[in-house]
KOLDO-694194 format. One record per residue: z, y, x of N, C-alpha, C in turn. Coordinates in pm, whole numbers, plus 50000, padded with zeros to 5 digits. Layout:
BEGIN
ZYXZYXZYX
...
END
This chain:
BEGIN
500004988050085500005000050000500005012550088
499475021950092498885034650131499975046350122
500205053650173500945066450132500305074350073
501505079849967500855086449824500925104649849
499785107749784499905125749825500295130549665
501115133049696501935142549598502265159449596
501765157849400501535175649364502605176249279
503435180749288504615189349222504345200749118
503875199649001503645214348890505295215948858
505365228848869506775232348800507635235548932
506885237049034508005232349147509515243249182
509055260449065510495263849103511305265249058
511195249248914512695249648885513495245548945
514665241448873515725229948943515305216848978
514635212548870514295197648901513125199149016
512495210449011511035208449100511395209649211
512515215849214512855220349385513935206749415
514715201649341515285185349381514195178349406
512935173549340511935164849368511615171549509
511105177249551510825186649690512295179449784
513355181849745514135178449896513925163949883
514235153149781513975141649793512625132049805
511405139449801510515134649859510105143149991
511095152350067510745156950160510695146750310
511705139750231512595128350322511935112150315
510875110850154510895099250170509605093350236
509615080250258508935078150416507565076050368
507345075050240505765069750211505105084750109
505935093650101504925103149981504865115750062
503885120050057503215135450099502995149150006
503975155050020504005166949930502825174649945
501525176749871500365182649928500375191349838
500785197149716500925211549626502425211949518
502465223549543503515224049510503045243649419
503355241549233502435247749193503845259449092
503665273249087504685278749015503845290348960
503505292948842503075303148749503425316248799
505085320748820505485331648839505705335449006
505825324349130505505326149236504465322349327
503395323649206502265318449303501975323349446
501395324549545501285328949662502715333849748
503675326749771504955327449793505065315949857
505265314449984506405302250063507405299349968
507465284049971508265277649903509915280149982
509515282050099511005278550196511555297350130
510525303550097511335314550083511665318249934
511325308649899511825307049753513685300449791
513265287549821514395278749819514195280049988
515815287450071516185287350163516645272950250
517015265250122518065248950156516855243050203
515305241450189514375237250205513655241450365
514005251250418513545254350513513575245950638
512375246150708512435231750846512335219250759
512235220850648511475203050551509915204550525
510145214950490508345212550382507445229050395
506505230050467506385243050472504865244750363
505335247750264503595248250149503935264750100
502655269450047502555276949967502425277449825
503335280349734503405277149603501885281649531
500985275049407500335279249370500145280149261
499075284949153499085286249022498595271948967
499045261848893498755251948858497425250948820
496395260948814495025259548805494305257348893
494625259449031494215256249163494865245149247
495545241249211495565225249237494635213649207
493505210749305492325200849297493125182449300
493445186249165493865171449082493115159949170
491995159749141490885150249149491145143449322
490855149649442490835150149563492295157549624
492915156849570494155161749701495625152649647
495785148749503496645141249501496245127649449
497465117349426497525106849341498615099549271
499305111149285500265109849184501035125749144
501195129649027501675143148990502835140648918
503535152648938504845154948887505035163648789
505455168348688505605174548629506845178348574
507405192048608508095196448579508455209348539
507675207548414507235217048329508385218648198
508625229948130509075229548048508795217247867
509435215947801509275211247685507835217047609
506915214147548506015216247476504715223847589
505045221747687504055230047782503205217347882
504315208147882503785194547984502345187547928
502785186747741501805179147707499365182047699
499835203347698498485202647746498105202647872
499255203247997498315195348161498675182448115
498965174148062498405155348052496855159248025
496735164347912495775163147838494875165947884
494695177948007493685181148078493325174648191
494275167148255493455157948388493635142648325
493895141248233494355124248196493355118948287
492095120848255490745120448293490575112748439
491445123548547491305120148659492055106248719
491415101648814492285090748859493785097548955
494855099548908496355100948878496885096248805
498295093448888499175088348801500315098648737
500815101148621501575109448560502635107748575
504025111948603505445113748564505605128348524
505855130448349506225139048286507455138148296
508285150748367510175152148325510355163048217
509365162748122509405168348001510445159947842
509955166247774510285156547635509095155147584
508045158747627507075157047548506075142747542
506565136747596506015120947527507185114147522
508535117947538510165106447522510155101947394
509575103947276509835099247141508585088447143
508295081447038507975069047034506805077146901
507695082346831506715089846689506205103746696
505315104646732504325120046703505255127246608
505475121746474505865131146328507295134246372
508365123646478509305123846513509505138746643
508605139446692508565152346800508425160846722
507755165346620507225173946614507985173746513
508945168146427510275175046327511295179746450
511415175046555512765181246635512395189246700
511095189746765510735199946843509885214046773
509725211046610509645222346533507795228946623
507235214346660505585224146683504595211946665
503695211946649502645202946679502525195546792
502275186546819502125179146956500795179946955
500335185347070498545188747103498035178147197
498775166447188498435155947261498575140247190
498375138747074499325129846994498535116647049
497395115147091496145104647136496965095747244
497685106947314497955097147437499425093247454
500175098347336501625093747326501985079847349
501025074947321501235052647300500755050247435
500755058747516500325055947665501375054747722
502465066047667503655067347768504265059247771
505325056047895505825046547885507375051847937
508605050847868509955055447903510415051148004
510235058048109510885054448237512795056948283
513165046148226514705044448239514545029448307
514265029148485513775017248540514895004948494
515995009048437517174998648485516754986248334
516334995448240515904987648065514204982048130
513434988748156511604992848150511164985448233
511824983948340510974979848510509254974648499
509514968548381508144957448398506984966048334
507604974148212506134983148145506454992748268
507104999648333506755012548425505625008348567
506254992248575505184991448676503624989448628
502954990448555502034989548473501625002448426
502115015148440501805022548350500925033048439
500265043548356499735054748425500145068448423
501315068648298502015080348223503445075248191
504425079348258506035077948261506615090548218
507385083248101508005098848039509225094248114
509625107148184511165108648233512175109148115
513495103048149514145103448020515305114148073
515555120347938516625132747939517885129948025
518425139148083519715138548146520595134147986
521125139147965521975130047825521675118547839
520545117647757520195103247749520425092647831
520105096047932520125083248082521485086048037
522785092048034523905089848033524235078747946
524065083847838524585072547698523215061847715
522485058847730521625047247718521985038847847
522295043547927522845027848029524525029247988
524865035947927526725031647887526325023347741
525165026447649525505015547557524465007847553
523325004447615522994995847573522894981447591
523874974447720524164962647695524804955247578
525864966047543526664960847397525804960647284
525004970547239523784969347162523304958847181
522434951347298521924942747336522494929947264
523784926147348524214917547264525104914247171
525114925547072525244931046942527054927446948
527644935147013529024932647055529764946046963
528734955046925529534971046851528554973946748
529054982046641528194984446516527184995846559
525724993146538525185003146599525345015546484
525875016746404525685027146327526635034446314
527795026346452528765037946436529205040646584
529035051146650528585056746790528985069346764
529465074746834529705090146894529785093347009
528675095147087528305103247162528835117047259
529855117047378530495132347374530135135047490
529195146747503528745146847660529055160747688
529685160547783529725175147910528565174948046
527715189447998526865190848175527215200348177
526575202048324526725216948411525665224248388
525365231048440524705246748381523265240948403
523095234348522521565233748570520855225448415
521745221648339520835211448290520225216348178
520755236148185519775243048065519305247848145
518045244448293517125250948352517435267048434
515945267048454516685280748565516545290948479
515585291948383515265308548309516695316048291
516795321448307518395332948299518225334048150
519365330748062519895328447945521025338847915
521715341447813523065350347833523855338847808
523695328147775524455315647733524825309547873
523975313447948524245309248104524875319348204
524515330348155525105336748279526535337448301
526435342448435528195335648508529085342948418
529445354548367530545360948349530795350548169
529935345248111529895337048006530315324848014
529685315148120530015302948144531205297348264
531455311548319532945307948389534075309048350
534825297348331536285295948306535845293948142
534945287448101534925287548000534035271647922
534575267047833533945253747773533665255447632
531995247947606531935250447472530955239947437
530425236447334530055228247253528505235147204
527975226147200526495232247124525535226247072
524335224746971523635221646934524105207446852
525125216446734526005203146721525065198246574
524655184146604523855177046484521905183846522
521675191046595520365193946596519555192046739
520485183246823519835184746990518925174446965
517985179647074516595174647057516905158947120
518095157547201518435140947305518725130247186
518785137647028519655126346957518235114746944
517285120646884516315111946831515815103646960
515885106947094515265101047250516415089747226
517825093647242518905081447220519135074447140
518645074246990518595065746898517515060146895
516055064246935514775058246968514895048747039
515235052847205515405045047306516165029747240
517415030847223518605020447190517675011547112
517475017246964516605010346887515414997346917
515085002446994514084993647082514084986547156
515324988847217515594979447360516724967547271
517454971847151518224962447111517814955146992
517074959646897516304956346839516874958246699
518094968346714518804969246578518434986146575
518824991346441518735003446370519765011746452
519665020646551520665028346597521125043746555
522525042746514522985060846468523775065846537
523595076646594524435076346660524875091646649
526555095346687526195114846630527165117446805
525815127846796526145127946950525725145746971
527125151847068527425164547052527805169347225
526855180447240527005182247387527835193047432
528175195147549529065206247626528405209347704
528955222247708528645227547837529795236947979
529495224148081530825228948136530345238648266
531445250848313531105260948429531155251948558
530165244948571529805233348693527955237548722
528215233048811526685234048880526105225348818
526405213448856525545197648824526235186248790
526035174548665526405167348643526975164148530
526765150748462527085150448347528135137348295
529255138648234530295133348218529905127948047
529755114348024529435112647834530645104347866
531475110347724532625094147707532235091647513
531925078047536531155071347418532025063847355
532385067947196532765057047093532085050747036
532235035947030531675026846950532495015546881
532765015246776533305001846664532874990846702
533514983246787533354962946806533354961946734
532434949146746532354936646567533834931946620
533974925846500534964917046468534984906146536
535934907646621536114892546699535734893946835
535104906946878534924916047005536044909547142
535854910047223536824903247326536454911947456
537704916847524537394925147645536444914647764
537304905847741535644893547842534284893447796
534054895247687532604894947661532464908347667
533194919447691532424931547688532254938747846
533504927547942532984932448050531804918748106
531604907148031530444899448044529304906348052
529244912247930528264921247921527654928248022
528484939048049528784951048100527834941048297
528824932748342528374929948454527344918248444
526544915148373525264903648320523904915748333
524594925248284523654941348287523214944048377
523864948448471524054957248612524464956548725
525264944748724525564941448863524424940548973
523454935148922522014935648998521694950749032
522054958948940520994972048961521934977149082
520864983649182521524990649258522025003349242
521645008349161521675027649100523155028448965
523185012048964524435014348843525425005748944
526325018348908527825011248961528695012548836
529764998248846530644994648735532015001548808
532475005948702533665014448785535165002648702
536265000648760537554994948717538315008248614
538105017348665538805030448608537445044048604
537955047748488536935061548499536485065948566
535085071048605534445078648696534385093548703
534605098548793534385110748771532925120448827
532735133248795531685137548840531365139149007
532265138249066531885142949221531645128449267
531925118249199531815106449270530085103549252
529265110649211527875109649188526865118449208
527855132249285526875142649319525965141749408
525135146649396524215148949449522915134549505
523895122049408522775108849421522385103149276
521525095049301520935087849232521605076449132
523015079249141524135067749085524255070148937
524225059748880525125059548726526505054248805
527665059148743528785051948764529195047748619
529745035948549529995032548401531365026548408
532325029148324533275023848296533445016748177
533375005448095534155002047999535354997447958
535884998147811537194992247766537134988247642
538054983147580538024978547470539544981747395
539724993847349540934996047286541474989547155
542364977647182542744967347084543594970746943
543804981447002545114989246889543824993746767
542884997246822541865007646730540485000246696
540064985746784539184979746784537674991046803
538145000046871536745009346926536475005147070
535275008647135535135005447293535025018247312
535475020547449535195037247511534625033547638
533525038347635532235037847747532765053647827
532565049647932532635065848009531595063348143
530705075448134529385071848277529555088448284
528925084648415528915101048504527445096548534
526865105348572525545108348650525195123648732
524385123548849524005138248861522705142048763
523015154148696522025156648572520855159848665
520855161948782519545171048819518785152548942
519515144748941519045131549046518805124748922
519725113748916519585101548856519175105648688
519665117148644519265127448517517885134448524
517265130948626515325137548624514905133648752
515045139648882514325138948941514335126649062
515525124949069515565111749119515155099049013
515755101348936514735084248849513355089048826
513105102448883511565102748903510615094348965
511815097249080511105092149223511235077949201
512315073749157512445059249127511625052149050
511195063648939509835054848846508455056548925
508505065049023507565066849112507585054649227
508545047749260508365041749358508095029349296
508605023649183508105012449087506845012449069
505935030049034504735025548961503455020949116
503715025649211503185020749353503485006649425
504785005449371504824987149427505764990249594
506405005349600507445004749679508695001149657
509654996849762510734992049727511455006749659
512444997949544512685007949483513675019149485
514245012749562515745027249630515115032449783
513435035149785513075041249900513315056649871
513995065749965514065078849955514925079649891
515575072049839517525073149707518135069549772
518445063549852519805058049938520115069650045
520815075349939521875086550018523315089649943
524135087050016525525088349933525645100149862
526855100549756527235115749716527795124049787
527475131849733528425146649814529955151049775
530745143249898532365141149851532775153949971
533715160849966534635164649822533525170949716
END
């Protein structure tokens, strides 16, 4: 297998500029464009200083990036409803796609386009995508030509519940969902909801019953377990840089047993290298800045509920690292090439 030249659209968000340090490093991909609307003709290193002595490109307007001849595999890290007309315009070319959008994560056209409140201008090639959460997918991602990245939320609660789903150990229709991230994971555009004197020293709750992650997490589950999933799931937002903390309720069936739920739990994942089973709760620094799920389960006997608790970094193992990871699957590289780097402790 060949080393891959890689074009980065989107490159000065958060996620575009994480994909940039972690394929700066990895041993088989070649960063050859790296594309930003609002800094076109701008050094990237003088965009992002942390980057400097890695990657020396000039950012460009995503219209001048020669798709066809300079890459063969693209990234996208584009906003929500903006990803789906560049699919639509190079599908054509021989590239391979990873969207870290939402715009192919749903399974139903009519389903995007009630949560995301627009038309999908791409609805032809939705049954192309394929949900890249490698730890459930492995076998359709290696096969595919179009990988929808799955939401930071989501990757949280979909590797904390869906072994028990799997083997139908909790009622899927009764789930609650409670997730805390850090700021990055509402992007870079300057917000007043974001800015510092708002989000420091301060915790709050949002998009309660209308976030666009519910229908990706009840889709996802649904499919992989093969039962009807509900789930009511309500996010935070905490004055942190990066990272996301979900602690998950779910109702055991009857007759539920903490051995079959840590059966479960390690029949799942013990194999995966990117999921670690934790004895006691995980916390967020134990996953910064890598590619780790950390998962805890229990089984509270007094209440017959399970409490799932997973950490992840929202901006690695939450986009751009299971990028790279669905990137290194869809080439036939080993798959923790360029991820094997510890967190960033303290």
């Amino acid at each position: 297998m060949n080393d891959l030249d890689v074009g980065i659209v989107g490159a000065s968000g958060y996620t575009g500029s994480e994909l940039i340090r972690i394929l700066a490093e990895h041993p088989r991909a070649n960063i050859r464009a790296v594309t930003s609307e609002a800094h076109a003709g701008k050094k990237l290193q003088g965009l992002f200083p942390h980057l400097n002595g890695l990657i020396d490109l000039e950012l460009i307007r995503s219209g001048d990036m020669d798709v066809e001849n300079d890459v063969d595999i693209v990234f996208l890290a584009l906003p929500h409803t903006v990803s789906m007309g560049f699919v639509k315009e190079i599908w054509n070319e021989d590239v391979d796609v990873i969207d870290l959008s939402g715009d192919f994560r749903l399974s139903s056209v009519e389903d995007y386009e009630k949560w995301y409140s627009m038309e999908h201008s791409c609805p032809e090639l939705n049954d192309k995508a394929v949900y890249g959460l490698p730890e459930l997918f492995r076998e359709t991602i290696a096969n595919a030509r179009l990988v929808s990245n799955p939401g930071c939320y989501p990757t949280s609660a979909i590797i904390g519940l869906a072994p028990f789903l799997k083997e139908k150990l909790i009622d899927p229709s009764k789930i609650i969902v409670d997730s805390k991230s850090g700021v990055t994971g509402a992007g870079v555009k300057v917000r007043t909801s974001t800015h510092f004197p708002n989000i420091n020293e301060d915790f709050r709750a949002y998009g309660i019953g209308t976030h666009r992650h519910t229908p990706e997490i009840e889709d996802v589950l649904s499919i992989y377990s093969g039962s009807v999933v509900s789930i009511q799931f309500t996010p935070h937002l905490l004055p942190l840089d990066r990272g996301i903390l979900s602690t998950i309720y779910a109702k055991a069936q009857e007759g539920t047993t903490e051995d079959e739920i840590q059966e479960a739990l390690h029949s799942h994942y013990s194999p995966e290298e990117f999921i670690r089973i934790r004895e006691e709760p995980p916390s967020l620094k134990q996953v910064r800045g890598s590619n780790y799920c950390d998962v805890h389960a229990h089984l509270d006997s007094r209440t017959g509920n399970m409490i799932i608790v997973t950490v992840i970094d929202n901006l690695v193992k939450g986009a751009s690292g299971q990028a790279v990871q669905n990137m290194n699957i869809m080439k036939g590289f080993d798959e923790g090439t360029g991820l094997r780097t510890p967190p960033l402790m303290p």
